[in-house]
N, C-alpha and C positions, 0 to 999 in steps of 0.2 A: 402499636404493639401491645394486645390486649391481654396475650395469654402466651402460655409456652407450649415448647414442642416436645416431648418427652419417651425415651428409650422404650418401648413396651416392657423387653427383658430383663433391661438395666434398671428403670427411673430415673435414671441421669437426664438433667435438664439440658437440652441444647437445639438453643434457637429460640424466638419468636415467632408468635403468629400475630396478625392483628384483623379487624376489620375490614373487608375490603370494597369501596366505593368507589363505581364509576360515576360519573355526571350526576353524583346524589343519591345513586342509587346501590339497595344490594345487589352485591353479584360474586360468585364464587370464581374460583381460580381452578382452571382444568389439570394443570401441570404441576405437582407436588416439586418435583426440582429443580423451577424458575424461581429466582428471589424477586421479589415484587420491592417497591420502595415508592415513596412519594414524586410526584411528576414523571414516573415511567410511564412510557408511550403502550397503551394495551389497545389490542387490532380484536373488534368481535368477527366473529369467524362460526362457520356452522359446526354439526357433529363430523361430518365429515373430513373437516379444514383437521380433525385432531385425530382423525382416525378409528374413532367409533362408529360403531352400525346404528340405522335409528331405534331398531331395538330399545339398545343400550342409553343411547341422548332420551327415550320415553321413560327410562327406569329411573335414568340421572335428576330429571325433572321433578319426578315424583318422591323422589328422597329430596329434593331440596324445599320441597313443598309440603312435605308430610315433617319432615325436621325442623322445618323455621317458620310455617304457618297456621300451624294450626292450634287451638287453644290451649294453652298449657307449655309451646314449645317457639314463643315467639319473642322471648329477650337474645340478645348476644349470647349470651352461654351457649345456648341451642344451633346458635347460627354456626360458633366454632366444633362445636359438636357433630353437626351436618357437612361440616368443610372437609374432616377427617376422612368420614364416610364414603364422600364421595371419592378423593383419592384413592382411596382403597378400591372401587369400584371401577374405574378409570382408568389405575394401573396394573388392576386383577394382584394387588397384593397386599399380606397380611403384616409384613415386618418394617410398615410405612411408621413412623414417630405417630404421635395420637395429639391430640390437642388437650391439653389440660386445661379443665376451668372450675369456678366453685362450684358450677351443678356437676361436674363429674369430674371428681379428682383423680381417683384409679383409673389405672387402664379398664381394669372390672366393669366400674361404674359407667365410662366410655363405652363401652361395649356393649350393656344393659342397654344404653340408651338408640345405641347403634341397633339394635336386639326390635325394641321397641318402635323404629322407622322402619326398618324392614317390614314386619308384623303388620302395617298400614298399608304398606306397600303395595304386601301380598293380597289384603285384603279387597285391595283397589279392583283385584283381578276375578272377582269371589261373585259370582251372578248368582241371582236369587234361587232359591229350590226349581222356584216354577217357571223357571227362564226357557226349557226345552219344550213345555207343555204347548196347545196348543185350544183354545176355547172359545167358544161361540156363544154369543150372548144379544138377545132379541133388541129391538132397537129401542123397547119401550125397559128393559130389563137391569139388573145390575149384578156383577160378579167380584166377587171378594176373591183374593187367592192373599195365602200366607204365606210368609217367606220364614220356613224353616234356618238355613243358615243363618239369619238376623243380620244380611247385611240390606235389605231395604232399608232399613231407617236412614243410612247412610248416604241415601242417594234422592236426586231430586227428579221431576217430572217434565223434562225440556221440552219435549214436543209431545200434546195431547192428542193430536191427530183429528181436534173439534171433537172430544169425547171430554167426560167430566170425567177425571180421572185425581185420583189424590192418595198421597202414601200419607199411613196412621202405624205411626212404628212400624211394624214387619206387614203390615196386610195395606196390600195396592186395590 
């Protein structure tokens, strides 16, 4: 019990939150109004076992990966931070308790950060300028294309297709 769970409207403190680990490992809690405890029996189960569409289990995924792994957002604060989130995402609502922690003590600051996961989110879905384009390029030859929106730097080179291929900030 790491943190607490707090009125948005009120501030009134009520309840705990804590960490929560299966077989060592993290893992969030889909259901905002199950109480969890030490040596409960938890069953994994797909999107479907809870009634979301896979839509929704791709965005859920990506908020809990963009919340709690990436640099800058990978202590427990952030973890409780992400738990919130997803709740709210999960239940489609806004008058869920928030999790309070030292990185984010207001709801505000909750929120900001809530703000800031989304914002990653979004950007996950964000294809480069020249994604629709279309270019021919001689076998002996090489083409540069820049990625206006800047979100290439963000992304990596999985399959070359046996061409030399390489991102340099925004230009592939």
């Amino acid at each position: 019990k790491d943190w607490v769970l707090v009125e948005p409207d009120t501030g009134k403190v009520d309840g705990k939150e804590g960490y929560f680990m299966v077989n060592g490992e993290e893992v969030f809690c889909v259901d905002y109004f199950t109480d969890f405890h030490s040596g409960k029996t938890v069953t994994a189960g797909s999107f479907k076992d809870i009634g979301i569409s896979e839509e929704t289990a791709r965005k859920l995924s990506l908020v809990a990966y963009y919340g709690s792994k990436v640099e800058g957002r990978t202590d427990r604060d952030w973890y409780a931070i992400t738990q919130g989130l997803l709740w709210r995402i999960i239940h489609n609502r806004d008058d869920l308790k928030y999790v309070r922690t030292n990185t984010a003590y207001t709801y505000e600051e909750v929120q900001k950060c809530w703000n800031e996961i989304l914002a990653d989110v979004d950007r996950y879905y964000v294809a480069p300028s020249f994604s629709d384009e279309t270019h021919s390029v001689d076998s002996d030859g090489a083409l540069k294309l820049n990625d206006t929106k800047g979100v290439l730097s963000d992304m990596i080179v999985a399959d070359s297709g046996g061409l030399d291929v390489s991102i340099q900030g925004n230009q592939l």
